[in-house]
BASETOR-939086 format. One record per residue (C-alpha): residue in one letter; y, z, x. Coordinates in steps of 0.1 Angstrom, whole numbers, plus 5000, padded with zeros to 4 digits. Layout:
N
AYZX;...
END
This chain:
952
X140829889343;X144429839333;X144130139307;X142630359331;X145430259358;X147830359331;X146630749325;X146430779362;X149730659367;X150630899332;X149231229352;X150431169386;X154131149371;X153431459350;X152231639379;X155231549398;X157731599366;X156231959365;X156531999401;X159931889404;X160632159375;X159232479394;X160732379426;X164032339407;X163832729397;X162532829431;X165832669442;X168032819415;X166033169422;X166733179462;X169633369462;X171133659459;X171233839421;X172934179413;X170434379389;X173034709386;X176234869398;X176335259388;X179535369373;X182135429400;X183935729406;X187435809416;X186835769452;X186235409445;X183335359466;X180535179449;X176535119451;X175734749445;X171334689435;X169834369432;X167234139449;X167733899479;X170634049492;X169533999533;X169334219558;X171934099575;X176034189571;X177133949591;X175533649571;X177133809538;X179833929519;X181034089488;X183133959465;X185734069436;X186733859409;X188633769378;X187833599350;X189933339364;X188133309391;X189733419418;X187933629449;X189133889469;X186634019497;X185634379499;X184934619528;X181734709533;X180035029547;X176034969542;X173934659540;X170534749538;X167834569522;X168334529484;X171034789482;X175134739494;X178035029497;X181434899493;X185335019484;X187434909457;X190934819471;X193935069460;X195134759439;X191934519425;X192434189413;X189234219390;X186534379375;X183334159385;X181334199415;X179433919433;X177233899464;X177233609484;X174433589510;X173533239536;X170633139527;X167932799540;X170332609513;X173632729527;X175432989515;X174533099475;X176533309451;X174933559430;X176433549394;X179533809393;X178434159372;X180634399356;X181634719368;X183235039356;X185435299368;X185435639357;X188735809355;X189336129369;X189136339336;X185636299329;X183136469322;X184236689296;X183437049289;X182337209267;X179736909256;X179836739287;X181036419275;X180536139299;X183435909280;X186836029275;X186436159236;X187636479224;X186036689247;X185337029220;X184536819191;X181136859181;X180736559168;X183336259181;X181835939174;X179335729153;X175935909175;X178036149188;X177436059225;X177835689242;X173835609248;X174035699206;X171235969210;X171936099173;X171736479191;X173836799191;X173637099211;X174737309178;X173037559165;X171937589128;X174037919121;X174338029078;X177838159083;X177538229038;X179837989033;X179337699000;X179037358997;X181437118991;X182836708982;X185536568981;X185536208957;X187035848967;X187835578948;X185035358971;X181335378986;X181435599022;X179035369042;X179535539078;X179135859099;X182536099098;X183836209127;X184736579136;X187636759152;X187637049174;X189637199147;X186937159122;X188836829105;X186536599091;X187836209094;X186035879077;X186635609054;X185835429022;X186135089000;X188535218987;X190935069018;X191435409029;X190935669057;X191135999054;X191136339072;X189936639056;X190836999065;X188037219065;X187537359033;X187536979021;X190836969011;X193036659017;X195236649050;X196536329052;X195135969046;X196235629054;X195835319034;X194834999051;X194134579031;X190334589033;X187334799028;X186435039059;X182635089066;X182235219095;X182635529120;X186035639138;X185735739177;X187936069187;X190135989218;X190336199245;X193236529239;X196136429251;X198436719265;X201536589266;X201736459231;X199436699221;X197336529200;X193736279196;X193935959185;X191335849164;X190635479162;X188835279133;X188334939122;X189034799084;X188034529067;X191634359066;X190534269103;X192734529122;X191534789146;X193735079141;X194635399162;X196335709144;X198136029159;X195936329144;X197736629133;X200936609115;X202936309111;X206636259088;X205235889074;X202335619080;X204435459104;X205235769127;X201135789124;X199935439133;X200035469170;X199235079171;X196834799155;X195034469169;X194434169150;X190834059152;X191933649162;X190633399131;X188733179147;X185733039144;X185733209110;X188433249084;X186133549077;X187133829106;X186634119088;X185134429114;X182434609100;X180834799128;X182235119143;X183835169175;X182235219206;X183635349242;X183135339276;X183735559306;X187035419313;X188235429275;X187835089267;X186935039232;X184534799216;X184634649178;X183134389160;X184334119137;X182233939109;X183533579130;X180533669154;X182533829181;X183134169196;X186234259216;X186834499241;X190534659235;X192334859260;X193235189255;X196935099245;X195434809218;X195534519242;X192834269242;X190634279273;X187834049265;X186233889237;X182033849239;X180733589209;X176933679190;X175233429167;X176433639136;X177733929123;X177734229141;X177234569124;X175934809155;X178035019173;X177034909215;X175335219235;X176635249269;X173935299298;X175035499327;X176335179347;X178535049316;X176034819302;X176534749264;X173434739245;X174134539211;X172034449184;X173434159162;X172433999125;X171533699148;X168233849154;X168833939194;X169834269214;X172334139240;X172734319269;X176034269279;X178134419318;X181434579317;X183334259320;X181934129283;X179233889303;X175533819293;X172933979314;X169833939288;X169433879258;X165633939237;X165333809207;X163033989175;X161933809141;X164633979121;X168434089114;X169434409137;X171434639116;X171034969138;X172435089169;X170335109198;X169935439215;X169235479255;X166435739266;X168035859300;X165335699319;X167035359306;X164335279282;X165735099247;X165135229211;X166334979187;X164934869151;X165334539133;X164834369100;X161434249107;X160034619106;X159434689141;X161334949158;X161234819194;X161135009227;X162834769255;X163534749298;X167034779298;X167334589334;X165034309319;X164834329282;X161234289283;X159034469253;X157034789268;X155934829233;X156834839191;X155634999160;X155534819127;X156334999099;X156634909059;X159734789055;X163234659078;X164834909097;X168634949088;X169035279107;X169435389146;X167035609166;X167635989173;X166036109209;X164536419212;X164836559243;X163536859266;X165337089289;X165636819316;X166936539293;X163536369293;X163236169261;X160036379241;X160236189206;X161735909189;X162535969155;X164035699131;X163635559092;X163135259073;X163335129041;X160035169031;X161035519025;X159235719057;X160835909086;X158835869118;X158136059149;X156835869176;X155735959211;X157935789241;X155035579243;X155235469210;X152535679193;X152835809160;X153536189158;X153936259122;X155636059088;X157336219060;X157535999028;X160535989006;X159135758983;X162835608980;X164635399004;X166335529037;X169235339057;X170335659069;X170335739108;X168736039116;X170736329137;X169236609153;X170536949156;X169037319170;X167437559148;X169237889141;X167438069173;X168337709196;X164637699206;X163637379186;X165137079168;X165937029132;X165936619118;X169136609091;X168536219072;X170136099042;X168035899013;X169035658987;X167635888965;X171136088966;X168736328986;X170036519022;X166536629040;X165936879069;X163136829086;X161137079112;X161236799139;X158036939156;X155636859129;X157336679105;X157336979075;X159937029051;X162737269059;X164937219024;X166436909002;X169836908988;X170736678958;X173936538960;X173336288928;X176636308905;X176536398869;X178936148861;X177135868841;X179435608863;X178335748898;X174735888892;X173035578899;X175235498926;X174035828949;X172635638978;X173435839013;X173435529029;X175535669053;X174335889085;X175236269088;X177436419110;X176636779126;X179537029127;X180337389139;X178837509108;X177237239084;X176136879082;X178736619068;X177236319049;X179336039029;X177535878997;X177535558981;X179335698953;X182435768972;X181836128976;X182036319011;X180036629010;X179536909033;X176337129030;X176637449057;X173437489080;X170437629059;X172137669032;X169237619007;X166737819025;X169538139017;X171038008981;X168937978944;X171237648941;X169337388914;X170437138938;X168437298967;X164337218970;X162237408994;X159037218984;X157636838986;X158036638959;X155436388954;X152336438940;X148936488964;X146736278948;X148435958923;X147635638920;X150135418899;X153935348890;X157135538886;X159735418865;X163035348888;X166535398877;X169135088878;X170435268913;X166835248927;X165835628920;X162135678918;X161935858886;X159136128878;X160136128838;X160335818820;X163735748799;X163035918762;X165135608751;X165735288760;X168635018747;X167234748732;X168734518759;X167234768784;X165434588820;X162534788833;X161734858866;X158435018880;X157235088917;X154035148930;X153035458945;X149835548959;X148535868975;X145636058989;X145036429000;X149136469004;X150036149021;X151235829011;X149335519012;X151135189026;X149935008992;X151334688974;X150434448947;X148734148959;X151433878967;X150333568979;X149233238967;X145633268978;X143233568981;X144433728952;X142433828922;X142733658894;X144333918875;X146334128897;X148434318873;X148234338835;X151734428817;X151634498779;X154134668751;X153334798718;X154234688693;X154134298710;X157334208731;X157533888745;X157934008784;X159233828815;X157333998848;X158633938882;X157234128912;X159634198941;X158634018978;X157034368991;X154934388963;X156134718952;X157834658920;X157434518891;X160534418871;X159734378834;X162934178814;X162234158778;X162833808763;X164433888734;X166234248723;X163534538717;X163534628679;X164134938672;X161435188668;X158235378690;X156935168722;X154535228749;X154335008781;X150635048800;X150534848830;X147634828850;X146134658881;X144534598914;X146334728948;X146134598983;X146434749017;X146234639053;X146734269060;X148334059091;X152434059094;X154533779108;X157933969105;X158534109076;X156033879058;X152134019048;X149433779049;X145833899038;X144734269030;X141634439015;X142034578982;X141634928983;X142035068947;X143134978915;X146335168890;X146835198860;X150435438842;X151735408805;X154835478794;X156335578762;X160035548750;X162135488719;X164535228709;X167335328686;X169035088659;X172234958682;X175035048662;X178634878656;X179334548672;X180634448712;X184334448710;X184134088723;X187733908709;X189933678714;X193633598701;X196633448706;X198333668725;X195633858744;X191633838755;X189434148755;X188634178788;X187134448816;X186434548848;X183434518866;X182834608902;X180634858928;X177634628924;X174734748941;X171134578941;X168634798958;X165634758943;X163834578967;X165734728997;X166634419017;X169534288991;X171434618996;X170534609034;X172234259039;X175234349025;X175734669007;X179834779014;X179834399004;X178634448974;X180234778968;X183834628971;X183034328946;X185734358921;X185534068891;X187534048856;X185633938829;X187733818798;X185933668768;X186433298761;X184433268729;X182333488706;X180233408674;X181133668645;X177133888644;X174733748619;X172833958589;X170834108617;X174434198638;X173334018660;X175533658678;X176633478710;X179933458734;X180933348766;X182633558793;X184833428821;X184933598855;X187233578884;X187633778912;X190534028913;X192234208937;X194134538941;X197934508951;X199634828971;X200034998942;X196634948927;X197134758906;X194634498897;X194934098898;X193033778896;X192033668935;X193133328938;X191133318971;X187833468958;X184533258955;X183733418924;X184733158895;X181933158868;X180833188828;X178433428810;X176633298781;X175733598766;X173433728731;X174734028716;X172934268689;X175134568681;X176634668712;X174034588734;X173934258756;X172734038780;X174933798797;X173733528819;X174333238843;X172233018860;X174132838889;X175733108910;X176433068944;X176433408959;X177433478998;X175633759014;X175833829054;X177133469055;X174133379034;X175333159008;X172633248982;X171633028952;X170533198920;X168833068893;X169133338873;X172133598869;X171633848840;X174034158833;X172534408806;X174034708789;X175734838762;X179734778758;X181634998742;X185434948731;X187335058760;X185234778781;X182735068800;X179034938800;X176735178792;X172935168815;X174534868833;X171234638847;X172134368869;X169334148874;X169333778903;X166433558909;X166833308933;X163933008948;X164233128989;X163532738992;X166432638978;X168632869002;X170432569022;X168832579060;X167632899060;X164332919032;X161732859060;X163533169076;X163533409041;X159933329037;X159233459074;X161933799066;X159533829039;X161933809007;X160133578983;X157333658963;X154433498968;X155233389001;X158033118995;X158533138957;X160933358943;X163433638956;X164033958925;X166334218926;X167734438906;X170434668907;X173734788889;X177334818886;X180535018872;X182734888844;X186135018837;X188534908812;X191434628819;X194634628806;X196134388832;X198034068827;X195133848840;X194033888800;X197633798785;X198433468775;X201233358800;X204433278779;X206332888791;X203332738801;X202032438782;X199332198792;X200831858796;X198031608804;X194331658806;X192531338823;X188731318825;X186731058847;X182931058841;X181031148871;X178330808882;X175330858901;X176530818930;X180330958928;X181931278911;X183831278884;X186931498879;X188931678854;X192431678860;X194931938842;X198731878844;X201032178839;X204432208825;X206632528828;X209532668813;X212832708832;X213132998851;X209033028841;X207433178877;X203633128877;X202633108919;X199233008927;X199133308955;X198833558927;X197133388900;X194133158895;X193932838873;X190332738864;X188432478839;X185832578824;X183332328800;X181832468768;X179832318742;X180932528712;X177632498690;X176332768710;X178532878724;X177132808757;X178632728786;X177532448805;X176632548837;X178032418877;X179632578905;X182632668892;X183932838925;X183132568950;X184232248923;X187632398915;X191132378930;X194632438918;X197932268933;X201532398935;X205132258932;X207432308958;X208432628946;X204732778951;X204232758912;X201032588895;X201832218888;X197632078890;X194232228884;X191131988894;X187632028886;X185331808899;X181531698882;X179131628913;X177731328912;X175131218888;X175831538868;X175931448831;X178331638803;X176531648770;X178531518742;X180731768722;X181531968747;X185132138752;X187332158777;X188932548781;X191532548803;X191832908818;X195233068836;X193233378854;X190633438826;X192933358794;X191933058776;X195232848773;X194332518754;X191032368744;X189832038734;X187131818732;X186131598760;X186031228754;
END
């Protein structure tokens, strides 16, 4: 009786609990709640929509306020049912409207919303330019317009003039902006932003501290002083606004900067491009989760915080709402005054920019595939379409003579650009068979009766589409023939459309203009009028280190050489969505089959989507004749929970063989070490982009990774020229003059044990902490490959990472559901490259007057670290300041040698004197880590080996 008593007792207070809950929210709902206010003109008078406002004026009023909160009442005209007419005063104390309204539980305030006021300038002719941009530029911001619609009124006019580039020194990850005057601005890693003239000749540039990776914004023309500013962000966390035209030094150009404030982060880097608003207020992002609105003069107006960072530029609906999409996984929609209004959360990173349909609808793609279609009052899904891969790109809107949105067209990584329906139907797909993080713009045809789709590819590839049905118009090849920048052609970047050409930036630091049709009226080599791929194929292509699908395998391959292979499958002309089984269960029990003649022992890896294979031999290849046949089962179809594939029917099976040579390696790596000086190198532009996601997360990243690698120990080559060494890496760092340094603020602190046979290598390390989109990424495995010749340039560079998703601190459970780990939850491959150049700096010298005076070990226990402490001792007048250099440890057991592997970068930390110079360097050995016995200490001043001695 008692138990029965007790569940009774248990519902009637859940019942009630519940009860108490919805009446709550009734409560908190009565009330009245403002959905929209349209942009207000310069008569000041403004609309005010919502819900609950009363019938009655008498029993309400409207309220303006600050973000200090205080109110100032308005007049107002109308009051009639969910709709309210007021006036702005001639002098406003704020920019937030709220309605309050009596209600049966006394008077309620509806939470304040945002406005905007549009000065009297706007719209602008000839494009009709809502926001105060350049009004004759044809192309004055990231997507050209403020709802980011990718779309220009130009026609495609052949005026018979030539392509051209113009080279960097850094990757070009962001749209260019254009001037009514036909100059082309933009910027690169290499710190700099430049204008262009244009015939592609330099005008002026401007050098800033940090990489810039993302799109200007042309201001409005000022008369007076009879210029346009163009504004930017860098990656040395300013936001910066030059005077156009001509200018007597950098100093008469920078019209003013704003400092991106520190905190929460250290790390405040901006990294998306700038957007605007109707009244010229600007909007950037900062990699410390924020966005700030500036004024037009630089001043901060507000500040609005995401979950991480932010790489979209916001659109701007017709009201002033902000539309952003953030790496945290939500779109926010955000008012005027920098305040919430909804925010919708999807199962992956958001990398694009959303793009308004003039009826309000949302177009916006995210890392877990889907390119989403929202309710911009609500935020509520109408619908989505999955595709193969994460979408890095932004939508383009087709539209018809009314502005009615007609087609969607965007990209993703699994190499296809869609056409979809504005109800989210599929239209067409054209397959690339590469990778694409372009945005796609949309310009007229020559006759202006139709659209053409203008998309770059990371095959180095610019495409014109027919945007009707999808066909080919022509292909240009940008891909370099310089053996440094050919496998780093990706167009990452999205084109511009000018006057008389499209304008598209490329990984590889070159800027290149291709005028309007050009192949469908040139013979250029560079120009293809005809798909590509094959109708019918059913197997693998071999894919360079910069993630080209290639239709000819290498004739010859180093005997260090990395493979990687990707599946392709099609039928009658079209591309099958196909992959490798990779799951734990409901595989076959042999899904692929890899084998080399004559026998190689073979490590085989495939990537997360299950669409490459990367094949790392062992051991070097001997020289001679090879041939690879690989061989299999493929799946397609199957359930997705974000970016993850569960299931599938298999559909087919593949089989390709490949033949290729490997010549005797000649000489010997020029690997040395002396008193005076170590042989040393550059290495830097990393780029990982086969699978696609690596590159997604973090590709300018990447791009602007700069190390020095110096050699700390090498074996003289056996009778087969064949031995071992050890390589030290630190970060460096270019000074004004670019000249390059050791970083003593850069994570990267690590050895290379590496085999050598001739002048081929492969380098590795096993504990490496990399951070990537605030990531902080464990690898197991970290393997350079090449060939190393003796100015320090590698050859093929391979680099190849493996890390256990699981291990990823917080965040595995997450990877596995973004679908970057093999078999589920197991492993994360990828596999990329990199450009060498040789070093001469004094990172490599031995430092004269400094002398190691004590060097104190402590034996790490189980349950406490242990620590090795060096003690310096410098010359008089003998400078050495920890700001400009770095002092490391490094342990080494010389029978190898083989370094013994830790985290270098996080265990590490050098102390000054009170003149700033290095007095201390302390590594510490986390607990219950054990040192094997013979190993030496190698005390390192940047990467210089300065004393060594055996550990006791």
């Amino acid at each position: 009786m008692k138990k029965k008593r007790f569940f009774i007792n248990l519902f009637v207070l859940s019942i009630t609990v519940i009860s108490v809950y919805f009446i709550i929210l009734w409560v908190r709902d009565i009330g009245p709640k403002i959905t929209r206010i349209p942009l207000v003109g310069t008569d000041r008078q403004l609309m005010i929509e919502g819900k609950s406002f009363g019938s009655e004026q008498r029993t309400g009023r409207v309220l303006l306020q600050n973000s200090t909160g205080e109110k100032q009442e308005l007049k107002v005209f109308s009051w009639v049912g969910d709709r309210i007419f007021a006036e702005l005063p001639d002098d406003p104390i704020g920019d937030r409207i709220a309605v309050e309204q009596l209600t049966i539980f006394g008077r309620r305030l509806s939470k304040a919303r945002g406005f905007v006021v549009q000065p009297d300038e706007t719209p602008a002719a000839p494009y009709a330019y809502s926001v105060p941009v350049q009004s004759e530029s044809p192309w004055p911001a990231s997507r050209r317009d403020e709802r980011n619609s990718g779309r220009s009124p130009v026609p495609a006019v052949y005026y018979e003039d030539q392509p051209w580039m113009f080279q960097t020194g850094g990757g070009i990850y962001a749209t260019p902006v254009i001037d009514s005057q036909g100059v082309i601005y933009f910027g690169s890693t290499d710190h700099t932003f430049y204008a262009l003239k244009a015939d592609g000749s330099e005008e002026w540039s401007f050098k800033t501290n940090g990489d810039i990776a993302a799109s200007a914004v042309l201001g409005r023309f000022d008369p007076i002083l009879e210029f346009s500013p163009v504004t930017f962000v860098s990656g040395d966390g300013y936001v910066y606004q030059l005077r156009t035209g001509e200018a007597a030094t950098e100093e008469d150009r920078l019209l003013w900067r704003y400092q991106a404030v520190s905190e929460p982060d250290p790390s405040y880097n901006h990294q998306a491009g700038i957007g605007i608003n109707y009244d010229g207020t600007m909007y950037a992002s900062s990699a410390n989760y924020t966005y700030y609105a500036l004024n037009k003069d630089g001043s901060l107006r507000w500040t609005y915080g995401t979950g991480s960072n932010n790489w979209a530029v916001p659109a701007v609906d017709h009201d002033g709402t902000l539309f952003i999409g953030s790496a945290d996984t939500y779109v926010h929609a955000v008012d005027a005054a920098g305040q919430t209004i909804w925010k919708k959360g999807t199962l992956g990173f958001l990398a694009a920019s959303a793009s308004i349909g003039r009826d309000g609808t949302i177009y916006i793609g995210s890392f877990d595939s889907n390119l989403y279609a929202l309710d911009a009052l609500t935020g509520e899904v109408s619908w989505k379409f999955s595709t193969g891969d994460q979408i890095f790109g932004s939508a383009a809107l087709g539209e018809d003579a009314w502005g009615q949105t007609t087609a969607i067209y965007f990209a993703s990584t699994d190499g296809f650009l869609y056409a979809l329906t504005p109800q989210g139907k599929l239209m067409w797909e054209f397959d690339t068979a590469g990778t694409i993080r372009s945005s796609p713009v949309l310009g007229r045809d020559p006759d202006g009766k139709s659209d053409i789709l203008y998309f770059g590819a990371g095959n180095g590839k610019l495409y014109a589409l027919n945007a009707a049905d999808g066909s080919l118009r022509w292909i240009f090849n940008t891909t370099s023939e310089d053996p440094d920048l050919r496998n780093r052609n990706e167009l990452n970047a999205s084109p511009a459309l000018g006057l008389t050409g499209i304008y598209n930036g490329s990984e590889n630091g070159q800027l290149w203009y291709v005028p309007y049709d050009y192949c469908l009226h040139s013979e250029d080599t560079r120009c293809v009028l005809q798909p590509e791929l094959p109708d019918d194929f059913s197997g693998l292509y071999y894919v360079s280190q910069g993630g080209d699908l290639q239709e000819d395998f290498p004739l010859e391959l180093s005997s260090s050489s990395m493979l990687a292979l990707r599946l392709l499958v099609r039928k009658d002309g079209e591309s099958i969505a196909a992959r490798i089984c990779n799951q734990p269960v409901g595989c076959p029990k042999n899904v692929f089959d890899v084998r080399i003649q004559p026998f190689s022992s073979l490590s085989v890896e495939q990537s997360a989507d299950g669409r490459y294979l990367f094949v790392r031999p062992r051991h070097f290849l001997e020289p001679g004749e090879y041939t690879l046949t690989v061989s299999g089962t493929y799946f397609t179809g199957g359930t997705r929970i974000g970016n993850l594939t569960m299931g599938g029917d298999q559909a087919g099976e593949f089989s390709s063989q490949f033949h290729f040579a490997v010549p005797a390696p000649q000489g010997t790596v020029p690997l040395s070490l002396d008193e005076t000086q170590t042989f040393s190198f550059q290495l830097t532009r990393f780029a990982y982009p086969s699978p696609p996601m690596m590159s997604s997360l973090n590709q300018a990243g990447f791009d602007g990774m700069v190390w020095i690698a110096g050699t700390v120990a090498v074996s003289p080559p056996d009778e087969f020229n064949q031995g071992r060494a050890v390589l030290w890496i630190v970060g460096g760092k270019e000074d004004e003059n670019g000249n390059l340094s050791a970083d003593p603020e850069s994570s990267y602190l690590l050895p290379l044990n590496g085999r050598f046979y001739g002048k081929d290598f492969v380098f590795t390390n096993r504990e490496f902490n990399m951070a990537v989109t605030g990531l902080n990424i464990p690898f197991e495995l970290f393997e350079l490959r090449g060939t190393l010749t003796e100015d320090g340039v590698v050859l093929a560079p391979v680099v190849y990472a493996e890390s256990d998703v699981m291990s990823v601190p917080g965040l595995g459970p997450y990877m596995v559901i973004a679908g970057l780990a093999n078999n589920w939850y197991e492993k994360m491959p990828v596999a990329g490259t990199f450009v060498s150049r040789p070093f001469t700096g004094t990172a490599a010298f031995a430092p004269a007057g400094i002398t190691v005076e004590r060097l104190q070990y402590n034996a790490a226990a189980r349950h406490s670290d242990g620590r090795i402490e060096v003690n310096f001792s410098l010359d008089p007048e003998v400078e050495y300041p920890i700001d400009r250099h770095r002092a490391s440890i490094l342990l080494l057991d010389p029978s190898g040698p083989d370094a013994v592997f830790m985290d270098y970068a996080t265990n590490t930390r050098q102390f000054d004197d009170q003149n700033g110079n290095l007095k201390t360097v302390l590594l510490t050995i986390p607990a219950g880590m054990k040192i094997p016995p013979g190993v030496q200490v190698y005390v390192l001043l940047d990467v210089y080996p300065i004393h060594s001695q055996l550990l006791r």
